[in-house]
C-alpha positions in Angstrom: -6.0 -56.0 9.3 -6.6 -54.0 12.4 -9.0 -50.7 12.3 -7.3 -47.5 11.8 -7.9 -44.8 14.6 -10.5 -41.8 14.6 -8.6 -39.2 13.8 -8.8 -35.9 15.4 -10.2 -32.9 14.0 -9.5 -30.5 16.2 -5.8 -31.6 16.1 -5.1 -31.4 12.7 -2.3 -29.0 11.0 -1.5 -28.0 7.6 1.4 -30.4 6.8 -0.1 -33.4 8.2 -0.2 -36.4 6.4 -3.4 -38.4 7.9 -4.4 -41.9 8.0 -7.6 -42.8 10.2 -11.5 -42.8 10.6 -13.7 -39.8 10.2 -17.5 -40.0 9.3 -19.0 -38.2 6.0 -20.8 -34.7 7.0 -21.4 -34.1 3.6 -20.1 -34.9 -0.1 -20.7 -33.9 -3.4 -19.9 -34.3 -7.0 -18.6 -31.6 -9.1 -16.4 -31.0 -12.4 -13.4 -28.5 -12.6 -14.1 -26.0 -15.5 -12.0 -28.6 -18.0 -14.5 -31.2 -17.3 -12.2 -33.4 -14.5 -14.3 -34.6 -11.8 -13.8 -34.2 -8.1 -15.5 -34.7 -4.6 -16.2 -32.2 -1.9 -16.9 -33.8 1.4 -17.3 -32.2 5.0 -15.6 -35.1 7.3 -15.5 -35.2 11.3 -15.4 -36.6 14.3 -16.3 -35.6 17.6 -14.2 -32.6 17.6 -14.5 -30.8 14.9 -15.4 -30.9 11.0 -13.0 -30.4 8.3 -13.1 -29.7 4.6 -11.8 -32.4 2.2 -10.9 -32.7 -1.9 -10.6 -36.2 -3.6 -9.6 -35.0 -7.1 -10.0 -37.6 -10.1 -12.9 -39.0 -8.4 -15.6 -40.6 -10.6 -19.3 -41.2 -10.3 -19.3 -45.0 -8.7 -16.7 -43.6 -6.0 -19.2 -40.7 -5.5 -22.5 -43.1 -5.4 -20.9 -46.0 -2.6 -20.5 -42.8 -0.1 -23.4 -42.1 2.2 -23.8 -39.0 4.8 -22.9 -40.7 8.0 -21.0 -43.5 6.7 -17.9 -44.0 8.8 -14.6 -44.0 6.5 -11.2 -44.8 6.2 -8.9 -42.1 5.0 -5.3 -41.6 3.4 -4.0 -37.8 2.6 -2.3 -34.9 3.3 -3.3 -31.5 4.9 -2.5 -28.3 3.2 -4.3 -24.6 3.6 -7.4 -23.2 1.9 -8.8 -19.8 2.9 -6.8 -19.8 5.6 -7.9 -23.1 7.1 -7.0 -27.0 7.1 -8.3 -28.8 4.1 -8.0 -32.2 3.4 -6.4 -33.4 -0.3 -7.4 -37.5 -0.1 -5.3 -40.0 -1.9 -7.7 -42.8 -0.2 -11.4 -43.3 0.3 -13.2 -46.0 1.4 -16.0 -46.9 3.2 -15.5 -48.8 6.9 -17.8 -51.5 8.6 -19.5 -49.8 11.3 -19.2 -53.0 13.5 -15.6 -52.6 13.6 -15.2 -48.8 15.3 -16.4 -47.8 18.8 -19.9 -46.4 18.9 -18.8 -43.2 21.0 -16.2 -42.2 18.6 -18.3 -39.4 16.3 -21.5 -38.2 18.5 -20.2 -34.2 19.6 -20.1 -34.3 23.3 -21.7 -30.9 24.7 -20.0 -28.2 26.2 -21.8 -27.8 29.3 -21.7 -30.1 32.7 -24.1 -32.5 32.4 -24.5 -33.0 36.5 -24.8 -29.2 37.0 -27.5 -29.8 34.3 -28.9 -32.4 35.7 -29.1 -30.9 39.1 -30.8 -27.9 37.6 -33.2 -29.7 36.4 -34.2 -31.5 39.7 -34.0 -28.2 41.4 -36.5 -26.7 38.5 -38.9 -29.5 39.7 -38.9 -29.9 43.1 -39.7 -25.7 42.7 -42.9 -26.5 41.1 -45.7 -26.0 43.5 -48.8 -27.8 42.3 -48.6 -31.2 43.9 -50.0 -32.8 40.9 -47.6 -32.2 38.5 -44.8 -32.4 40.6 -45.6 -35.9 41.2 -45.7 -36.2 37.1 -42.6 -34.7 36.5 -40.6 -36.7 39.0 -41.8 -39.9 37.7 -40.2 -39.1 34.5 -36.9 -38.1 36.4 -37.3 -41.0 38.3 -37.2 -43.8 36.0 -33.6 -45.4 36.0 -34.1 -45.2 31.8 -35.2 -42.0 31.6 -33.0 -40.3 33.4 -30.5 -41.9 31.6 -31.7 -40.8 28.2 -32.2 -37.6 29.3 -28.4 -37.2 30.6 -27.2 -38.5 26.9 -29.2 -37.7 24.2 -29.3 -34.9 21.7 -32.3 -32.8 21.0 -32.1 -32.9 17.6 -30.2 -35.1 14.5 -28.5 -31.4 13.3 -27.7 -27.9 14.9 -30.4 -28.0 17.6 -28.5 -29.5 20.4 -27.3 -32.3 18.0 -24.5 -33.3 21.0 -24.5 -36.1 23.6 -26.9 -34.5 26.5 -28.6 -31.7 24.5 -31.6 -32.3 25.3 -31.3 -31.8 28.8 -29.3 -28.6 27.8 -32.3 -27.6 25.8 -34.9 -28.1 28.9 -32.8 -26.5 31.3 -32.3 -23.5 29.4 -36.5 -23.1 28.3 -36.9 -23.2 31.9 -34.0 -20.7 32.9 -35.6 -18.6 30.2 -39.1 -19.3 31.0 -38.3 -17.9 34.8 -37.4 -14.6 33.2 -40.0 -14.3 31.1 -42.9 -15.1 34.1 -40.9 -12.3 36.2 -41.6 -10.0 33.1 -45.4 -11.8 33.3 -46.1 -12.8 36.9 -50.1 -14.1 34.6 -47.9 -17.2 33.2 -48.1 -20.2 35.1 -44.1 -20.9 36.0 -45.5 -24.7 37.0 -47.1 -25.4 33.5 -43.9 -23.6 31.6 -41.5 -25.7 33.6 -44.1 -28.9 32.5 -43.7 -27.9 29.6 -40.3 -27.7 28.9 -39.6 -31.1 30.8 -42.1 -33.0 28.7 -42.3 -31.4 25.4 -39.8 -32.8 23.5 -39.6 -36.0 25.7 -40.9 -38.1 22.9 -37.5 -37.6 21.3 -36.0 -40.4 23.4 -38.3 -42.5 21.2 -37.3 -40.8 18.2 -33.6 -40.5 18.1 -31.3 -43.4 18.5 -27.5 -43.1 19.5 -25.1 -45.4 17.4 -22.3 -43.8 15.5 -24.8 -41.2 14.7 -27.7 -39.7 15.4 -30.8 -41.1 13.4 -34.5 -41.2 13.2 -36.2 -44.8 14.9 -38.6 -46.1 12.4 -41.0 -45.0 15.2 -39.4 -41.6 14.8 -40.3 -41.2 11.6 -43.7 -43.0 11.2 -45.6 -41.3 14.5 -42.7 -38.6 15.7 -41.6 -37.0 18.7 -45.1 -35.5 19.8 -46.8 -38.7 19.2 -44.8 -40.3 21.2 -44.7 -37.6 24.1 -48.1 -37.9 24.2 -48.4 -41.5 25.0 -45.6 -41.0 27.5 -47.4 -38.5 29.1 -50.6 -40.9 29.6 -48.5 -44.2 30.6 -47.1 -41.8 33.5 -50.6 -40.3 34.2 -50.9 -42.8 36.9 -48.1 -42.0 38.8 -49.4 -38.9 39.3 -53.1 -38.7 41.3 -53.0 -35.5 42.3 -52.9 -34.0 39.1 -56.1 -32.3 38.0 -57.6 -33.4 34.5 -58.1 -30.0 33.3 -54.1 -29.5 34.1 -53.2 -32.7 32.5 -55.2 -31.2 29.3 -53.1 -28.2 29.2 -49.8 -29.8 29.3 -51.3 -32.2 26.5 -51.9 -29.2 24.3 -48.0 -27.4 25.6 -46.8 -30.7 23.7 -49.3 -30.4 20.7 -48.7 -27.2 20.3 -44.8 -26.0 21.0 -44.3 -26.3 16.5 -46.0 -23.2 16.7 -47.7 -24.2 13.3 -49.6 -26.8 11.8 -47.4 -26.7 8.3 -44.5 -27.1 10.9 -45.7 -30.1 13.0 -48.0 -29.2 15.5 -51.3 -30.7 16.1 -52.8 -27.3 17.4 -51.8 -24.0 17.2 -51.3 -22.4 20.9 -54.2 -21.5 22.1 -53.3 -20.7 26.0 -50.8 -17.9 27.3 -48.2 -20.5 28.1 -48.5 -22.9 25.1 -47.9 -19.1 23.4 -44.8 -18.6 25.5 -43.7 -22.1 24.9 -43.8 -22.3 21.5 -41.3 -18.9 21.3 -38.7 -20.1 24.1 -38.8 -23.5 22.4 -38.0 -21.9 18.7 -35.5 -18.9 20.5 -33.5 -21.6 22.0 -33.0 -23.8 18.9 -32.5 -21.2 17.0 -29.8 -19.4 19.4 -28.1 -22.8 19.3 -27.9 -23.5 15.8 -26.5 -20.0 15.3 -24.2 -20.1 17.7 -23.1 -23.7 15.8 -23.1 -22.1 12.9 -21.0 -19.3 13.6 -18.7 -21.1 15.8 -17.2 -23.3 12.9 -14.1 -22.3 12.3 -13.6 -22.8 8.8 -15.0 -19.9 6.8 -17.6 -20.7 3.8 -17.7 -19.6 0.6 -18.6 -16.0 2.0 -15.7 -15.3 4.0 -15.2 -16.0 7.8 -17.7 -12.8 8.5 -20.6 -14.9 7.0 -22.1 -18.6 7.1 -23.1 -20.8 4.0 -26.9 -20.2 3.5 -28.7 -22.3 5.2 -32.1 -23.5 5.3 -33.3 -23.5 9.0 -33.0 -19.8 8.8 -33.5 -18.9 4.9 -30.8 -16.9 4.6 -26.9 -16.9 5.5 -25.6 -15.7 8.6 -23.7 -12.9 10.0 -21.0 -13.3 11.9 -19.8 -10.5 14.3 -15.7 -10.2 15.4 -16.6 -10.7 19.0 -17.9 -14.7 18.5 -15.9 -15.9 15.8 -13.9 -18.7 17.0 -9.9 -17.7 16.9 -8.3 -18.9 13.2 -5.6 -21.4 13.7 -1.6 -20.6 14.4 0.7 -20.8 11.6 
């Protein structure tokens, strides 16, 4: 039997009748006020999520389906709040094996050469010798350049595409510029280190399959573990770089969580590890709102508001002027 094919989101109508591949977002198991049973997944692919109902659904259905499992799907598409939603008449899980790896990672919206460019531009503009030499040993590796032209910056909302974290960097450091005009004390050099290498770690810590996932080295020593040995496996490449400077961008990667209840080692302690820490949060933040608010299905809440969520403890607004356009008739 040959695999079905992904099925795109973003090309769905109401009318459709569907047949294809789509990976679980999320699903859960509810009753209709007369006791029937449903499910209520969130399915997608690389283009887009969409809402989906598989009435008459029972408990063993419910416990064989796993967030990020890819599956097969048979249904029609009709309206709901003004939106495409999915009404299954067929759900069942696929072998990942069988469907292309690249098929359900979000690609990023920017240009990942311009990024990429930026980036080597952001270096080659640092001044102290020492740290230049650091920072280009990282862009210089064949492998970590690669990694750092493909992989997210996070599993969900923060730069959760293929080649967010390089959108992440590049935008702390176009950020961090502004901010060291406004404070001309704030080492630019040390805030562009910063940026480069503080979430480096999470090369280590994400892998790219179908999804986005935690290593096992991910979860058991995390992203600023791992940044940190980076950091002194490349020390060599670098002999100009002064040991009290190498100390400081040790604690810019310690640091950046702000917090120690929210995974950092130390709390900042120097102007820049300060300034790190906020453009860090500010940018993950601005990201996952601007994720947030760019779906285009409306919540429970209307299409002015998002679903509560937990990175921000609250639900979100969302103003006329960045909601995404509803889909024609």
């Amino acid at each position: 039997m040959s695999t079905p094919p992904v099925i795109r989101v973003a090309e769905i109508e109401r009318g459709d009748v569907v047949d294809g591949l789509l990976m679980v977002d999320a699903a859960n198991f509810k009753q209709t006020k007369n006791g029937k049973p449903f499910m209520q997944l969130v399915l997608r692919d690389q283009s887009g999520k969409i809402r989906a109902m598989k009435w008459d659904a029972d408990r063993d259905l419910y416990r064989s389906i796993r967030v990020s499992d890819i599956v097969a799907v048979r249904g029609r598409v009709e309206e709901y709040q003004g939106n495409p939603q999915l009404i299954l008449d067929d759900i069942r899980v696929m072998p990942r094996a069988a469907v292309p790896s690249d098929a359900f990672i979000p690609k990023g919206s920017a240009d990942t050469a311009e990024l990429w460019e930026a980036l080597h531009r952001a270096v080659m503009e640092v001044t102290s010798p020492g740290l230049r030499q650091l920072l280009e040993s990282f862009l210089n590796d064949p492998e970590l350049a690669e990694g750092l032209r493909t992989w997210p910056a996070g599993r969900t909302l923060h730069h959760a595409h293929r080649g967010g974290l390089l959108e992440h960097i590049v935008s702390i450091i176009g950020a961090a510029k502004h901010l060291a005009r406004h404070w001309p004390q704030l080492d630019i050099d040390l805030l562009t280190a910063g940026a480069v290498l503080h979430d480096i770690g999470k090369l280590k810590e994400l892998s790219l399959g179908h999804s986005i996932e935690y290593t096992d080295r991910g979860q058991l020593v995390g992203h600023v573990g791992i940044a940190m040995q980076m950091l002194h496996d490349r020390r060599k490449d670098a002999p100009d770089l002064a040991p009290e400077t190498l100390l400081e961008i040790e604690h810019l990667i310690v640091s950046h969580h702000g917090k120690t209840e929210y995974g950092a080692l130390r709390e900042p302690m120097t102007a820049e590890a300060i300034a790190l820490h906020f453009l860090d949060n500010m940018d993950a933040r601005l990201a996952a709102y601007f994720a947030l608010a760019g779906e285009e299905e409306p919540g429970p809440y209307g299409e002015s508001w998002t679903d509560y969520h937990p990175l921000f403890g609250t639900r979100l607004y969302k103003p006329k002027r960045i909601r995404p356009p509803r889909r024609a008739e």
